[in-house]
ZAKE-54483 format. One record per residue (C-alpha): x, y, z. Coordinates in Angstrom, 2 decimals, padded with zeros to 5 digits. Example, Ala and Ser with C-alpha at 12.3 -4.5 7.8 and 13.67 -1.06 7.14 Angstrom:
// ZAKE-54483
<pt><u>012.30</u><v>-004.50</v><w>007.80</w></pt>
<pt><u>013.67</u><v>-001.06</v><w>007.14</w></pt>
This chain:
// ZAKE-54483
<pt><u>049.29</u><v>059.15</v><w>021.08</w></pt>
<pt><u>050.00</u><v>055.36</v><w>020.57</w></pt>
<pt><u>047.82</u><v>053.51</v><w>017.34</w></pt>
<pt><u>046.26</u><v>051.81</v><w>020.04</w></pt>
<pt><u>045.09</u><v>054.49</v><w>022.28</w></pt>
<pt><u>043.86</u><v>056.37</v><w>019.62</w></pt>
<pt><u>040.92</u><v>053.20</v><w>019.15</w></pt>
<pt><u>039.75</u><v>053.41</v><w>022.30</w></pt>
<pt><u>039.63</u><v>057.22</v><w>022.36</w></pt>
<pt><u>037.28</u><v>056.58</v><w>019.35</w></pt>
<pt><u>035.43</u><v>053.65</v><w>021.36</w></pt>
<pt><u>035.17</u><v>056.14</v><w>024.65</w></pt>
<pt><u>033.95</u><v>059.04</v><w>022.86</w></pt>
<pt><u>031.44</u><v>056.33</v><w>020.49</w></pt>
<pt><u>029.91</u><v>054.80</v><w>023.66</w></pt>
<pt><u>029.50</u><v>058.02</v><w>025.06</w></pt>
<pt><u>027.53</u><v>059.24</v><w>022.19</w></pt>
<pt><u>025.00</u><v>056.84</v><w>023.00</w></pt>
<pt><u>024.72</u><v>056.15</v><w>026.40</w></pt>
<pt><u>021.57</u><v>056.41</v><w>028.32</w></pt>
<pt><u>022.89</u><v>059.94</v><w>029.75</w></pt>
<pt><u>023.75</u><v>061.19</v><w>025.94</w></pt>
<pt><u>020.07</u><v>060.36</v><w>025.73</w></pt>
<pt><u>018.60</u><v>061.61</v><w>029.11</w></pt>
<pt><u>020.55</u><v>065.38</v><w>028.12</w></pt>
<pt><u>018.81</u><v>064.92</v><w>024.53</w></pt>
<pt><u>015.38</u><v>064.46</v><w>025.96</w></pt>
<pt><u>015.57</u><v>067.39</v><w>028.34</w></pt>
<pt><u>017.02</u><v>069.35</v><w>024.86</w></pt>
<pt><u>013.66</u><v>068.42</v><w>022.75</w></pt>
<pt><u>012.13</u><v>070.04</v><w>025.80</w></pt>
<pt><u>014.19</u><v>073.31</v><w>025.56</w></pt>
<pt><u>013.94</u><v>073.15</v><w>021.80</w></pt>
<pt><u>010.15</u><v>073.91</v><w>022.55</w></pt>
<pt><u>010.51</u><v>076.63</v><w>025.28</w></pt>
<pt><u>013.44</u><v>078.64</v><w>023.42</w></pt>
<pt><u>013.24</u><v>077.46</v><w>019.82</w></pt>
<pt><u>010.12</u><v>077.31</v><w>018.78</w></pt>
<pt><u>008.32</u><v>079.62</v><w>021.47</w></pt>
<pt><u>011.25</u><v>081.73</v><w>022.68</w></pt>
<pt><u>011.00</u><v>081.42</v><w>026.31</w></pt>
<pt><u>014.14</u><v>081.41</v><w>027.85</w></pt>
<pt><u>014.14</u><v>078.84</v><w>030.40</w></pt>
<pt><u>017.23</u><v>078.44</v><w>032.65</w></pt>
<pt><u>015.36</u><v>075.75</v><w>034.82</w></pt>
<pt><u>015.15</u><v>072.93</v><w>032.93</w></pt>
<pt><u>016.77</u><v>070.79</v><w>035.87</w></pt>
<pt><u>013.81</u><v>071.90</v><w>037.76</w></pt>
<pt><u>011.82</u><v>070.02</v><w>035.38</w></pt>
<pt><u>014.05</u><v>067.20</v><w>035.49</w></pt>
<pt><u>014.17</u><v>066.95</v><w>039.39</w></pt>
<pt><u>010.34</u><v>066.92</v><w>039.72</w></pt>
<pt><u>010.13</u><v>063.82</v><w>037.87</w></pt>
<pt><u>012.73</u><v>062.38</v><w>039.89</w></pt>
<pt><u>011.63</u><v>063.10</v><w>042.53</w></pt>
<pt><u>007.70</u><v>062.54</v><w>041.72</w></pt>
<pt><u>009.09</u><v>058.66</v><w>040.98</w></pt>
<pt><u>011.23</u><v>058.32</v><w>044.01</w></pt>
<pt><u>008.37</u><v>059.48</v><w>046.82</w></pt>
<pt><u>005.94</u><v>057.48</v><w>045.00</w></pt>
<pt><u>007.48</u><v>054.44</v><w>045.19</w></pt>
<pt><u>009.27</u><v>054.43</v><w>048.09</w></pt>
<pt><u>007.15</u><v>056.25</v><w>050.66</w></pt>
<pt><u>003.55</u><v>056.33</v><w>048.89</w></pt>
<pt><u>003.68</u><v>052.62</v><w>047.59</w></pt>
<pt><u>002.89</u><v>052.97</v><w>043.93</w></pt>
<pt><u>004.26</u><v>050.93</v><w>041.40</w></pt>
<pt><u>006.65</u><v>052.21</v><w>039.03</w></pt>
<pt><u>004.15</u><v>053.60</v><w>036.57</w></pt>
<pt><u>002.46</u><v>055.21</v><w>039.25</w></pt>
<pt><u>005.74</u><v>057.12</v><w>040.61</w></pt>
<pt><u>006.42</u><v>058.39</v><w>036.95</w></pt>
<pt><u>002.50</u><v>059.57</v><w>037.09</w></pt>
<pt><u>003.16</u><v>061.18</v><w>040.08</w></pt>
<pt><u>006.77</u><v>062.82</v><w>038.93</w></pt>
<pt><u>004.44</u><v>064.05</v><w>035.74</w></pt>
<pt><u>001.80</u><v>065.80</v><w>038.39</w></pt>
<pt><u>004.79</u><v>067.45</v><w>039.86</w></pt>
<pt><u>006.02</u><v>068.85</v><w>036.40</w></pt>
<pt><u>002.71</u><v>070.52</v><w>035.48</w></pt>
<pt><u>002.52</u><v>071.87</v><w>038.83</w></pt>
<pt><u>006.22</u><v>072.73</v><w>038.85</w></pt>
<pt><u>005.39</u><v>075.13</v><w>035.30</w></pt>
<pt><u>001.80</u><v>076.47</v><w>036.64</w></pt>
<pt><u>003.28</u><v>078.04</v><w>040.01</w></pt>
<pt><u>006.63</u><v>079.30</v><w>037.22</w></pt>
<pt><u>004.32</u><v>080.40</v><w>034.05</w></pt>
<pt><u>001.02</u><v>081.99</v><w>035.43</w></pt>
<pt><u>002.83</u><v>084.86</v><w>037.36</w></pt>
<pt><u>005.93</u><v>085.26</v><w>034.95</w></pt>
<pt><u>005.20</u><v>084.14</v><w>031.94</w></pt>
<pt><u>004.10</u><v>087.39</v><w>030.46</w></pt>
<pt><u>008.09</u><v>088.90</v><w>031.52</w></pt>
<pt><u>010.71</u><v>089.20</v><w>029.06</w></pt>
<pt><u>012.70</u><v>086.50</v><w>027.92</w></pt>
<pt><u>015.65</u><v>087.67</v><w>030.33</w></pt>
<pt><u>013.31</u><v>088.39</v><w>032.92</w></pt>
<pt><u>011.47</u><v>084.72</v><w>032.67</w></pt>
<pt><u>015.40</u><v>083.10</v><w>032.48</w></pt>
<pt><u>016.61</u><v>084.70</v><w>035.64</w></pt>
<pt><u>013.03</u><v>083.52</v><w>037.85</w></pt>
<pt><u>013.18</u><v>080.13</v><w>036.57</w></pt>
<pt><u>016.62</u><v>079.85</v><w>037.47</w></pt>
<pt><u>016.11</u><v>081.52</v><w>040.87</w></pt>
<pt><u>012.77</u><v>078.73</v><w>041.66</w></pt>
<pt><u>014.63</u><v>076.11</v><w>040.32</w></pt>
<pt><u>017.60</u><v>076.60</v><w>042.73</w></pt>
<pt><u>015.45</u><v>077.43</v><w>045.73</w></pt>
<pt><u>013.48</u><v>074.26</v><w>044.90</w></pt>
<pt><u>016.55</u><v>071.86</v><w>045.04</w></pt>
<pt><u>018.38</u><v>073.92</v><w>048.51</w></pt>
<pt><u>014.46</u><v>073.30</v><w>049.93</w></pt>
<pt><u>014.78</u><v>069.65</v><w>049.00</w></pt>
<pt><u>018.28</u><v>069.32</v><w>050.21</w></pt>
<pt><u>017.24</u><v>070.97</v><w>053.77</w></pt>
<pt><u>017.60</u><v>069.07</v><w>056.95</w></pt>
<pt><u>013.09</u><v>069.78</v><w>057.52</w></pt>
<pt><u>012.12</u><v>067.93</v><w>054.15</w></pt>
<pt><u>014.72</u><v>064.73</v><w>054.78</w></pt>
<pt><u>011.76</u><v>062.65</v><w>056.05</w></pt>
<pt><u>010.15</u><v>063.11</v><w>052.30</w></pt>
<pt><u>013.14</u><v>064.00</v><w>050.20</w></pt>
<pt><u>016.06</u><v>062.37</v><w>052.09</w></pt>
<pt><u>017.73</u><v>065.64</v><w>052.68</w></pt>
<pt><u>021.44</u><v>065.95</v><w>050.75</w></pt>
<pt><u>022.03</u><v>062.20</v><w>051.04</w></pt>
<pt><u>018.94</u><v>062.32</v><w>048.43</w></pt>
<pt><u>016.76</u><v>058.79</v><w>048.02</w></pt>
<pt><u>017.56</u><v>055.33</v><w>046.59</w></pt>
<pt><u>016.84</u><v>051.88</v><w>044.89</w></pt>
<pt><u>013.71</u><v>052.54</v><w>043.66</w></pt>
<pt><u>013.77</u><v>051.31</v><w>039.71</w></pt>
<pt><u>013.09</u><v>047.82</v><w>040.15</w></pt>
<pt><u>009.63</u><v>048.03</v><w>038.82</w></pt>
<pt><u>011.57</u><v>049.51</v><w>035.55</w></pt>
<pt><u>013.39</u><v>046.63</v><w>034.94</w></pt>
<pt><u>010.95</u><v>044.20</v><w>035.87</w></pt>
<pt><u>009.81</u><v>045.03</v><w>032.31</w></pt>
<pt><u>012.93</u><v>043.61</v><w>030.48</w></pt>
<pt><u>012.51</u><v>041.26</v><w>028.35</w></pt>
<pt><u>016.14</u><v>041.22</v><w>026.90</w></pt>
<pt><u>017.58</u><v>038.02</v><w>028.32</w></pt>
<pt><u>020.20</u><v>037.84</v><w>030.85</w></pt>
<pt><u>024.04</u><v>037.95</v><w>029.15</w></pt>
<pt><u>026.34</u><v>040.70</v><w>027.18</w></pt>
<pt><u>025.47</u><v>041.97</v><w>024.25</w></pt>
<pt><u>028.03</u><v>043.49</v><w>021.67</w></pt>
<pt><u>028.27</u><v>045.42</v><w>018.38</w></pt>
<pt><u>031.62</u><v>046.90</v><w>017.70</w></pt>
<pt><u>033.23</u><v>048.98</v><w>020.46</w></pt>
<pt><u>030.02</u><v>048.67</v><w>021.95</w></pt>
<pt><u>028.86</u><v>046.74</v><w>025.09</w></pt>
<pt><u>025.61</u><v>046.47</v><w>027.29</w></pt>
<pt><u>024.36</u><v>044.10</v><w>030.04</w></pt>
<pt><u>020.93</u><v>043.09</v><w>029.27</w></pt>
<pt><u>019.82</u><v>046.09</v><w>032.08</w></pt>
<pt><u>022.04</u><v>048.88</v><w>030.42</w></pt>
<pt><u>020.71</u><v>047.94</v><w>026.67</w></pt>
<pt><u>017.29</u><v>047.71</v><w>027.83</w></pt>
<pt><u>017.63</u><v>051.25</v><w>029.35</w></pt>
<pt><u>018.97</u><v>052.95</v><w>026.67</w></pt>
<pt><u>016.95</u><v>051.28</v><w>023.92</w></pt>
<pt><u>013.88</u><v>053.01</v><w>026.07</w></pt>
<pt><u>015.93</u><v>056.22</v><w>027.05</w></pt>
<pt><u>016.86</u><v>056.38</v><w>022.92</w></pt>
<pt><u>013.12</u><v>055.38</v><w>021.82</w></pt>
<pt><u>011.85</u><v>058.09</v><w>024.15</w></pt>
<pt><u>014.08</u><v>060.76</v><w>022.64</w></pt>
<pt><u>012.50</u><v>059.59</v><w>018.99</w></pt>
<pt><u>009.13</u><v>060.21</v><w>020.02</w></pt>
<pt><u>009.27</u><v>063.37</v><w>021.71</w></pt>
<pt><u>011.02</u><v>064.74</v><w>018.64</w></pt>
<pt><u>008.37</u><v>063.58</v><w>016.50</w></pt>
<pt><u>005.80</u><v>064.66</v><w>018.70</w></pt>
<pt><u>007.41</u><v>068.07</v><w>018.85</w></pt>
<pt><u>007.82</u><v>068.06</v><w>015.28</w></pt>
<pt><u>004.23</u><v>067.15</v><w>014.68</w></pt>
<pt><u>003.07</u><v>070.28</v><w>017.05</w></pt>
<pt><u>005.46</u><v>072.67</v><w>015.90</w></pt>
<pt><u>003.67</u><v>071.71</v><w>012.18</w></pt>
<pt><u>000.34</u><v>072.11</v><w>013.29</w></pt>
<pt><u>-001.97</u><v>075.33</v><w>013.77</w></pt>
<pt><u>-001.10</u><v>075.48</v><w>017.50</w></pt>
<pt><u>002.60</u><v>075.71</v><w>016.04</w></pt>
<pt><u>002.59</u><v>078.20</v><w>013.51</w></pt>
<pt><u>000.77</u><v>080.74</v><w>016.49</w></pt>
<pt><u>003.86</u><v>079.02</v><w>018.68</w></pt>
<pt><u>006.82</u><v>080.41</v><w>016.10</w></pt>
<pt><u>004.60</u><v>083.54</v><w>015.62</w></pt>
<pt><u>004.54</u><v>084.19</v><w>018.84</w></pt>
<pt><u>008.45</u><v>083.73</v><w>018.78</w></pt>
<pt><u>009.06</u><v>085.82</v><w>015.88</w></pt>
<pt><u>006.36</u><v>088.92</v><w>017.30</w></pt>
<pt><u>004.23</u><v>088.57</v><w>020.04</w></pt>
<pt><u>002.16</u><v>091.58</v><w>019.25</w></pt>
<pt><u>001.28</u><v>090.01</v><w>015.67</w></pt>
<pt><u>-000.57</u><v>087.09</v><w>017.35</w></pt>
<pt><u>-002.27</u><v>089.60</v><w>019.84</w></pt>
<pt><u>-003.26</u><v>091.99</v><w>017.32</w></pt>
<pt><u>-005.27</u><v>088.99</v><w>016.09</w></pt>
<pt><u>-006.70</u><v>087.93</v><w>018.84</w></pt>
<pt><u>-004.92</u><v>084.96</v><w>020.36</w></pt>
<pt><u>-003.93</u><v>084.43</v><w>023.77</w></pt>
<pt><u>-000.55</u><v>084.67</v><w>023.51</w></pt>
<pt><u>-000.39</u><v>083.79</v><w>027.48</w></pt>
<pt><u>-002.00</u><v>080.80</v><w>027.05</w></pt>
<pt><u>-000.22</u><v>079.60</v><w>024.57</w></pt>
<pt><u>003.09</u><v>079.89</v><w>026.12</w></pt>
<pt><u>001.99</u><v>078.35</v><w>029.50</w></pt>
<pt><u>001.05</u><v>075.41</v><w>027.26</w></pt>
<pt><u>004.26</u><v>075.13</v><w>025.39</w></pt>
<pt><u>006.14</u><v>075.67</v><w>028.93</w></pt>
<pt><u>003.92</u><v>072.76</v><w>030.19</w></pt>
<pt><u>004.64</u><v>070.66</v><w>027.52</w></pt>
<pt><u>008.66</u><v>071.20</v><w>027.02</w></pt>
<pt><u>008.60</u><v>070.58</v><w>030.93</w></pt>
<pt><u>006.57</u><v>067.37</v><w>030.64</w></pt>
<pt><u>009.26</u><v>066.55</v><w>028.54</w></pt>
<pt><u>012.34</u><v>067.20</v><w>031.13</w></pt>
<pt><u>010.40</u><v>065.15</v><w>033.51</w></pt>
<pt><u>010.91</u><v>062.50</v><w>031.81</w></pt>
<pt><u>014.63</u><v>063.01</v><w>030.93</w></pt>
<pt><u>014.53</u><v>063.62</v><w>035.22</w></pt>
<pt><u>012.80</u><v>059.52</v><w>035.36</w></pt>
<pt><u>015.15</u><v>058.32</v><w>032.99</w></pt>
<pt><u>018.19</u><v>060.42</v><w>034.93</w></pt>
<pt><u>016.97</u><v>058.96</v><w>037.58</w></pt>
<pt><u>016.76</u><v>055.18</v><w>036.93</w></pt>
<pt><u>019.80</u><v>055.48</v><w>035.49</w></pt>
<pt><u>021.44</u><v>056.29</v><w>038.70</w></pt>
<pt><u>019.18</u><v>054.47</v><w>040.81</w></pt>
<pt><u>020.00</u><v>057.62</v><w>042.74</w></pt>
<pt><u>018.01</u><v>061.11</v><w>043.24</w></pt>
<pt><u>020.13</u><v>063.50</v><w>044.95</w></pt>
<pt><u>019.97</u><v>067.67</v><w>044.64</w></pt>
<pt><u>023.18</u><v>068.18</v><w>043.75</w></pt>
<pt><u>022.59</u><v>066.39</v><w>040.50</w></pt>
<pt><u>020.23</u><v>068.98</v><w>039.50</w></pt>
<pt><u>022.05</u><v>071.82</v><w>039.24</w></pt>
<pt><u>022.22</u><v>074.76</v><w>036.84</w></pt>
<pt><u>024.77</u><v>073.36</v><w>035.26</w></pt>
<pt><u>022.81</u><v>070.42</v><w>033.81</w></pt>
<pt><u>020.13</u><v>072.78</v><w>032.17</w></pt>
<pt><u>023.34</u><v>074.71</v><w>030.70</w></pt>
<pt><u>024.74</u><v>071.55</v><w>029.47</w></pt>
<pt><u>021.13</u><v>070.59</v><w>027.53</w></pt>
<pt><u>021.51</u><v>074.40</v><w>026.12</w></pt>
<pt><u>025.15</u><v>073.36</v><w>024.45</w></pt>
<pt><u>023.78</u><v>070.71</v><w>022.80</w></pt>
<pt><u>021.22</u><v>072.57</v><w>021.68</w></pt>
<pt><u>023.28</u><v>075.82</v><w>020.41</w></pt>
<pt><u>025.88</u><v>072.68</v><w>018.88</w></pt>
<pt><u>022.84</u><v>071.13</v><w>016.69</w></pt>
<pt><u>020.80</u><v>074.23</v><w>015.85</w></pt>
<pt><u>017.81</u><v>076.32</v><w>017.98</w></pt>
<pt><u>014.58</u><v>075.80</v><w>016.63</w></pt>
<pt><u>016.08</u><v>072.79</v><w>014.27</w></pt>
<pt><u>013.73</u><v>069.34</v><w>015.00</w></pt>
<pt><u>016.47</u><v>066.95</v><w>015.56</w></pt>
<pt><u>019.08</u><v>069.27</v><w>017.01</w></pt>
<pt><u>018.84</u><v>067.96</v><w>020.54</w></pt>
<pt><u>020.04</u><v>064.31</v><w>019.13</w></pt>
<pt><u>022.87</u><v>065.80</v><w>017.08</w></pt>
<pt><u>023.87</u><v>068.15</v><w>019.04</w></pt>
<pt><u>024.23</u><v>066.56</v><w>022.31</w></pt>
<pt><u>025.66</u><v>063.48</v><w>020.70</w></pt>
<pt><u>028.62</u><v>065.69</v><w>019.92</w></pt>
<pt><u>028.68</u><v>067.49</v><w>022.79</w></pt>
<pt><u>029.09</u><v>064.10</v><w>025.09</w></pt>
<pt><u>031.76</u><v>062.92</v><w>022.10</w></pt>
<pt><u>033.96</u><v>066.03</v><w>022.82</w></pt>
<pt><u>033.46</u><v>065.64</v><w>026.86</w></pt>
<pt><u>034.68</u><v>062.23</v><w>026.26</w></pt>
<pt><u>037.57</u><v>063.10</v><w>023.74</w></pt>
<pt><u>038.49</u><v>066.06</v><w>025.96</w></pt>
<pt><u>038.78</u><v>064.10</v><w>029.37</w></pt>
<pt><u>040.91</u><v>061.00</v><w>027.17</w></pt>
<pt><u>043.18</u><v>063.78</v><w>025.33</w></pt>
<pt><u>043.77</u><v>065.68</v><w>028.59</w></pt>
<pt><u>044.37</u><v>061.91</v><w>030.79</w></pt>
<pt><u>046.78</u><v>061.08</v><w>027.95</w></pt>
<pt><u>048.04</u><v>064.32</v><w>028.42</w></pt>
<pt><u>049.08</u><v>063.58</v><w>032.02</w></pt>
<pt><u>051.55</u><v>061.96</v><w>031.33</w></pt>
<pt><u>053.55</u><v>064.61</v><w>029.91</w></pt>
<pt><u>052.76</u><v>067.55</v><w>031.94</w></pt>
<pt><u>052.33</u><v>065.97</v><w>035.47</w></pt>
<pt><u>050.53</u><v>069.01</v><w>036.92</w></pt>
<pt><u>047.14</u><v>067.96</v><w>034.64</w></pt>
<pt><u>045.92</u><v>065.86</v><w>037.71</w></pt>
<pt><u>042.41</u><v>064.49</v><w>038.06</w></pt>
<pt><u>040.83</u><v>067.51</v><w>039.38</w></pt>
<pt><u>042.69</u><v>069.86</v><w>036.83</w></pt>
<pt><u>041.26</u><v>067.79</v><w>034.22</w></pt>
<pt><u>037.52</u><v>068.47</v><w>035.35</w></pt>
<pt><u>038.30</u><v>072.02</v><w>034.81</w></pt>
<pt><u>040.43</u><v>072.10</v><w>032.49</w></pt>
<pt><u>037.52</u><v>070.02</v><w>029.96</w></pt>
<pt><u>035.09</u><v>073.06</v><w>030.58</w></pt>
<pt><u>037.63</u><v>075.80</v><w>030.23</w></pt>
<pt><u>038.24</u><v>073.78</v><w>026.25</w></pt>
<pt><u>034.36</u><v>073.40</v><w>025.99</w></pt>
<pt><u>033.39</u><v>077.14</v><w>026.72</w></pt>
<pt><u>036.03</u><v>078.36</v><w>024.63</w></pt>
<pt><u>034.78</u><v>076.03</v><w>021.33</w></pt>
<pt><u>031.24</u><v>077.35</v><w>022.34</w></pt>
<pt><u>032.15</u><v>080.83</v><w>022.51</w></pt>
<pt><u>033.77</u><v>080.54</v><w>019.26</w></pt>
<pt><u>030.81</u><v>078.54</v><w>017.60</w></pt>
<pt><u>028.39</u><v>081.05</v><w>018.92</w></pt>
<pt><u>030.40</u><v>083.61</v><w>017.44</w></pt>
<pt><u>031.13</u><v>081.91</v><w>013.71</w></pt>
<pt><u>028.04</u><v>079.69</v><w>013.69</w></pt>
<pt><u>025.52</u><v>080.70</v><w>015.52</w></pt>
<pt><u>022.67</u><v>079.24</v><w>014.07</w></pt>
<pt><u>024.56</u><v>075.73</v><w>014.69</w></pt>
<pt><u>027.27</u><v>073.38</v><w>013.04</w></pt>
<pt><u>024.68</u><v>072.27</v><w>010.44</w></pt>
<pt><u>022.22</u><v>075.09</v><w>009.55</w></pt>
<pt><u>022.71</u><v>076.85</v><w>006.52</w></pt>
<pt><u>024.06</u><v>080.49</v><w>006.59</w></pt>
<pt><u>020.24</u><v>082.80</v><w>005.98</w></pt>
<pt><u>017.99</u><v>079.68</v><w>006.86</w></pt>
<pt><u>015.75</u><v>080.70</v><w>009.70</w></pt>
<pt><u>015.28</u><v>078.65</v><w>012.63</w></pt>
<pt><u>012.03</u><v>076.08</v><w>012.84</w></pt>
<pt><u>012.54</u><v>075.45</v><w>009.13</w></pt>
């Protein structure tokens, strides 16, 4: 690989360290962090999360009138709703019980708002559009391009991800800031042995259908900012695979660590990025790595580096060896 290429393989994998989706995957992380790290549910619907925000902001706007506030609102409504109708009936499962249901409603939730009947509300698979103006009515950056190193934003793109990248901050120190209260210590308790907190008389149910509530307040928001982003909500964005990809960052940075979400996902999009410049490079000397094989052939790398860090690390690339997760 020439000098040359070799910079802007550092400036592709940089930028995508912190774009706005580097920070959408991180928020929906924090979220998971609080389900599976701190509370141990195992939730494999995340996305679910996600697309109810989208989706709350989308019909709000476009087909109820509300302004853009009101849409996120609305996406928020959907969230809670989303985790009552999941938690009350199967919250009390096992943890590989409670993965495979949320998995299953998540999926039948997107195929019902991809179907032909709910296109009037949902806009079927060509999904709904344009409806993020009110969002950046709110900039106040000034029009022009704005630079720092390899870096480079229109005044829309920074002003998204300085809010996507603010968000991420405050959910982790809200979650940080619960996890260290009383309702947090009866959280990780409830992690570590449910029938401890039982035994003393707290209900344990409860508890989880608030953190579930919370951590999926949380991907709604990631869903807004996913969202905006794209100006563009369509189901096939929210599939499993997105929820999977907020768990890799996750397992990269640490479970139960407070700022593993940022870390870890910011390497995680760094090594999509190397992967897909390393493998394009690559083309040129094996001319069957085509565009399509390189799609595949990034995952096949990733799952195999994942595999091997779950196996040597798997407490994470930066937790010490004995250190116990939520410290």
């Amino acid at each position: 690989m020439k000098p040359m290429d070799l910079l802007n393989l550092l400036s592709l994998t940089l930028r995508a360290a912190v774009s706005p989706e580097a920070a959408v995957l991180a928020l929906a992380a924090v979220g998971l962090n609080l389900h599976y790290g701190h509370t141990g549910l195992l939730n494999f619907g995340q996305a679910g999360f996600m697309m109810m925000g989208a989706y709350g902001l989308a019909i709000g706007v476009l087909l109820l009138g509300l302004s853009f506030a009101g849409g996120v609102v609305l996406g928020l409504m959907f969230a809670v709703l989303l985790a009552l109708l999941l938690g009350v009936p199967t919250v009390r499962l096992r943890a590989d019980y409670f993965a495979i249901v949320s998995l299953a409603v998540t999926e039948s939730l997107r195929l019902l708002f991809r179907s032909s009947w709910m296109q009037p509300i949902t806009g079927g698979v060509q999904g709904l559009q344009r409806f993020g103006d009110g969002f950046f009515a709110w900039n106040p950056i000034p029009a022009g391009t704005y630079e720092l190193g390899p870096l480079h934003w229109n005044e829309a793109q920074l002003f998204l991800c300085i809010i996507a990248w603010s968000l991420v901050v405050a959910a982790t120190l809200f979650v940080r800031i619960l996890i260290a209260s009383p309702w947090g210590r009866v959280i990780r308790a409830i992690r570590d042995n449910e029938l401890g907190p039982t035994s003393l008389g707290k209900p344990v149910l409860l508890y989880k259908m608030q953190s579930l509530v919370i951590g999926g307040l949380i991907g709604a928001v990631a869903g807004v900012l996913l969202a905006v982003n794209q100006q563009d909500v369509n189901p096939e964005t929210y599939m499993p695979t997105l929820t999977f990809f907020a768990y890799s960052g996750l397992v990269l940075g640490g479970v139960g660590r407070t700022w593993a979400p940022l870390i870890g996902v910011a390497i995680f999009w760094m090594v999509i990025a190397a992967t897909d410049g390393i493998l394009a490079a690559a083309g040129g000397f094996f001319p069957w790595i085509g565009a399509q094989q390189i799609g595949a052939a990034r995952f096949i790398l990733f799952g195999i580096g994942l595999m091997l860090l779950v196996i040597y690390r798997p407490d994470g690339l930066f937790v010490k060896k004995g250190l116990q997760r939520g410290a």
